[in-house]
C-alpha positions in Angstrom: -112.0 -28.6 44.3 -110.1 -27.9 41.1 -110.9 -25.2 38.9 -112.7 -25.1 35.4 -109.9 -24.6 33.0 -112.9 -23.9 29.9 -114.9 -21.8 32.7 -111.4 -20.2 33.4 -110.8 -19.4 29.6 -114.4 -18.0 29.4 -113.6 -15.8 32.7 -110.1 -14.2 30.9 -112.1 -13.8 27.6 -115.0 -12.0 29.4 -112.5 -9.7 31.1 -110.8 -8.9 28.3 -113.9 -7.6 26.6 -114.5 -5.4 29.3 -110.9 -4.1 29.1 -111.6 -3.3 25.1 -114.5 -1.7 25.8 -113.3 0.1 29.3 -110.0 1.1 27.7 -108.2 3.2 30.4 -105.3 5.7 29.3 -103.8 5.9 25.8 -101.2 4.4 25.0 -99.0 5.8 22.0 -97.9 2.8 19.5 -96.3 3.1 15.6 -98.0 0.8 13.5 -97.7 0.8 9.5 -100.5 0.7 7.4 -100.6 1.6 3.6 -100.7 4.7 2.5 -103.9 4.6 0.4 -105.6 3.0 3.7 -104.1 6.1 5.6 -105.5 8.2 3.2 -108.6 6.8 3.1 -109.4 7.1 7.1 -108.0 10.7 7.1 -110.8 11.4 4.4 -113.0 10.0 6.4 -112.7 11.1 9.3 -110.6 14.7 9.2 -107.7 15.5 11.6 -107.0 14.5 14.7 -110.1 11.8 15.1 -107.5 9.1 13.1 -106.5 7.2 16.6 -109.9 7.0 17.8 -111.9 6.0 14.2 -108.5 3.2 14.2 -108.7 2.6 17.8 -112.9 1.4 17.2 -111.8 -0.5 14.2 -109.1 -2.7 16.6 -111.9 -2.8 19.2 -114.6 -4.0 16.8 -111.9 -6.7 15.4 -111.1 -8.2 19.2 -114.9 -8.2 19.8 -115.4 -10.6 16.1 -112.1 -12.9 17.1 -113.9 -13.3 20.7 -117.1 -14.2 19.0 -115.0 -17.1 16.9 -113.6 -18.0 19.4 -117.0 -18.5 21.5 -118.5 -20.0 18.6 -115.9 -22.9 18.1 -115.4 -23.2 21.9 -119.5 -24.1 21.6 -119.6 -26.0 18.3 -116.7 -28.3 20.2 -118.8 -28.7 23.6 -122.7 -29.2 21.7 -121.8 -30.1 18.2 -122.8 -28.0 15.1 -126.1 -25.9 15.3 -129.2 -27.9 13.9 -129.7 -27.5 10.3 -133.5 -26.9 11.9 -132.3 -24.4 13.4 -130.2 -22.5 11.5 -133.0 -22.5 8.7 -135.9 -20.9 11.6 -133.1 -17.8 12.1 -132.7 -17.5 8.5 -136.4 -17.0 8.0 -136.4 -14.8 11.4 -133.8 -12.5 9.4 -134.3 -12.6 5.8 -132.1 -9.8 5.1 -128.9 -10.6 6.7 -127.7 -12.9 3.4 
């Protein structure tokens, strides 16, 4: 029997959540950001919580690509979501324009 190569991607994409969101040890990494956007965190958040407030931005970001990514991996296996449909959640959830 030969294995599910979309069931396969769905399987690495799953696991990979779980490693964002079951991150083991720190690792340290030099990444440039500008300096007003430095700034701005370090306001935010005071000394030494900069890694973790960035660290929950990345985490947050992988989470949304995944969520693309399941959405067009859907879209391209059912088609679009019925206009019928999308118009019921946007009663459901009035707000969330």
């Amino acid at each position: 029997m030969s294995a599910d190569p979309v069931h396969a991607e769905e399987q690495d994409e799953h696991h990979l959540v779980a490693q964002v969101k079951h991150a083991g040890a720190a690792r340290k990494v030099s990444v440039s950001m500008p300096e007003d956007l430095t700034a701005a965190v370090q306001q935010r958040v005071g000394r030494g919580k900069f890694s973790q407030y960035v660290t929950e931005a990345v985490t947050r970001q992988l989470e949304l690509d995944l969520l693309a990514e399941l959405s067009e991996l859907l879209a391209s296996e059912h088609g679009p979501v019925p206009e019928r449909d999308l118009a019921e959640a946007r009663a459901a959830w009035p707000d969330d324009e």
